[in-house]
C-alpha positions in Angstrom: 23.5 2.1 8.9 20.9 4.5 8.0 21.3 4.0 3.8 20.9 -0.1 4.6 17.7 0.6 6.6 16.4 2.9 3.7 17.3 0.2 1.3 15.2 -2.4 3.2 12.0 0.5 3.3 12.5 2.5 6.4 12.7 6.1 7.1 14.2 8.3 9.6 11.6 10.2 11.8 12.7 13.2 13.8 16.5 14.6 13.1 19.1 12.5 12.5 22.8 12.5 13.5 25.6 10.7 12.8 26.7 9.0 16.1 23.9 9.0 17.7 20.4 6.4 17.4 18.3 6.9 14.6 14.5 6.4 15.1 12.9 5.0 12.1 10.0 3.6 10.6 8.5 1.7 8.3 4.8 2.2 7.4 2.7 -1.3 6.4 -0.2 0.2 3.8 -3.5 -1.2 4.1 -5.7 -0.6 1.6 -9.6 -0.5 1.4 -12.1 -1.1 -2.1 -14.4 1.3 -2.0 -18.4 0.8 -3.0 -18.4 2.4 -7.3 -22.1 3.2 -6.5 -21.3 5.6 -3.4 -20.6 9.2 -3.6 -16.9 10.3 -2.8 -15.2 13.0 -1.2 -11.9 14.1 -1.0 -10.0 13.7 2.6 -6.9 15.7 3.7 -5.2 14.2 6.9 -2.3 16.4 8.3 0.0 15.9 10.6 1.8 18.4 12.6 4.2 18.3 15.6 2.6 19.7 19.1 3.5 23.7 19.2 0.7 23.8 15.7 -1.8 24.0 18.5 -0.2 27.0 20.2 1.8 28.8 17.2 -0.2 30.0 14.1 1.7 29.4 10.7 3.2 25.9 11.9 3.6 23.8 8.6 2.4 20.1 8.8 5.2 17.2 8.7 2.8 15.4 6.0 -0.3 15.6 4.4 -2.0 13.0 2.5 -4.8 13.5 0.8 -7.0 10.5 -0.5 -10.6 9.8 -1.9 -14.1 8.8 0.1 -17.2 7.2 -0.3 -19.9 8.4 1.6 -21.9 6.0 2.9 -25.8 6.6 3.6 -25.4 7.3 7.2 -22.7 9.6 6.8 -19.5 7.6 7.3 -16.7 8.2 4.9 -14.7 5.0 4.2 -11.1 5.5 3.2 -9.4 4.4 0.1 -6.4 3.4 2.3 -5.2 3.6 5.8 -4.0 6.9 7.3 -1.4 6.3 9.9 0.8 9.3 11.9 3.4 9.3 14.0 5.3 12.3 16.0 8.5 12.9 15.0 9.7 14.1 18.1 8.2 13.1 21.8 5.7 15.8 21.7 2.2 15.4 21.3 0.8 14.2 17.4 -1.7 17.5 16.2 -4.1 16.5 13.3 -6.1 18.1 10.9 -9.2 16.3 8.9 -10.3 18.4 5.9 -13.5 16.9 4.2 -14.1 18.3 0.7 -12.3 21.8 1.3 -14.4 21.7 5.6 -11.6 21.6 8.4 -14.0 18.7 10.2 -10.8 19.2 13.2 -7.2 20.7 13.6 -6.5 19.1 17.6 -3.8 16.9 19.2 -4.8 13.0 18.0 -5.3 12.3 21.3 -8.2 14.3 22.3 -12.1 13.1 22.1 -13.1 15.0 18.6 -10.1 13.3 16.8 -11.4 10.0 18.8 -14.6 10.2 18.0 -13.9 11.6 14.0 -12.3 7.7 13.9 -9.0 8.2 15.1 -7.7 5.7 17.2 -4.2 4.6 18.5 -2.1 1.7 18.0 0.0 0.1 21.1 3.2 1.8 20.0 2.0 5.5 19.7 0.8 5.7 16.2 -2.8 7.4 15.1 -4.8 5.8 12.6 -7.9 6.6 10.6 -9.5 4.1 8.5 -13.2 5.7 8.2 -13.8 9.4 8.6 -17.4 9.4 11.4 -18.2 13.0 10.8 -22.0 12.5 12.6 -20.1 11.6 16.4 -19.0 15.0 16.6 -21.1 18.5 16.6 -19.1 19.9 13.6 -16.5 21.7 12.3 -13.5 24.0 13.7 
């Protein structure tokens, strides 16, 4: 049934196999209208399965990489919603690049992620709608 759920917007995560259940999703954009008179910035969200944080080299799953405006006390509203999702039952790593500055590269769940504006939906997902770069003490 997988090419009738693709049809209808879904997409496999993790491997798929023929007899077997296939785990997909299908992401819901949000999108944001950013301020014309603030400065802006561009963000880099990537996403990468658990072993990044223990294996050098590890490639993310998926980047995205979107504009910013910086507001005046620092916060940098999103053009659009950043959502994540492990493809496989480890742990979700992230890494927030501000304007070329790695802000974090850490599992999602951790308090710099938290505190950077991640936060988690009820079914497992990481979102980032505004990048708080003053809550933490800097960058990796």
């Amino acid at each position: 049934s997988l090419p009738f759920w693709r049809r209808m917007g879904f997409e496999p995560i993790g491997p798929v196999s023929e007899w077997e259940e296939i785990p997909a999703r299908r992401v819901l954009g949000r999108s944001f209208a950013l301020p014309a008179d603030l400065p802006r910035v561009t963000v880099e969200v990537g996403f990468y399965q658990e072993r990044a944080v223990h294996v050098d080299g590890v490639e993310p799953f998926e980047v995205q990489t979107l504009s910013g405006a910086v507001a005046t006390g620092g916060e940098i509203a999103l053009e659009r919603r950043v959502i994540g999702l492990s493809p496989d039952a480890g742990d979700l790593v992230v890494k927030l690049v501000v304007d070329g500055k790695v802000l974090c590269f850490d599992k999602a769940k951790y308090p710099k992620p938290e505190a950077l504006g991640f936060w988690r939906t009820p079914d497992g997902a990481f979102v980032i709608d505004v990048v708080e770069p003053a809550r933490t003490s800097g960058g990796d």
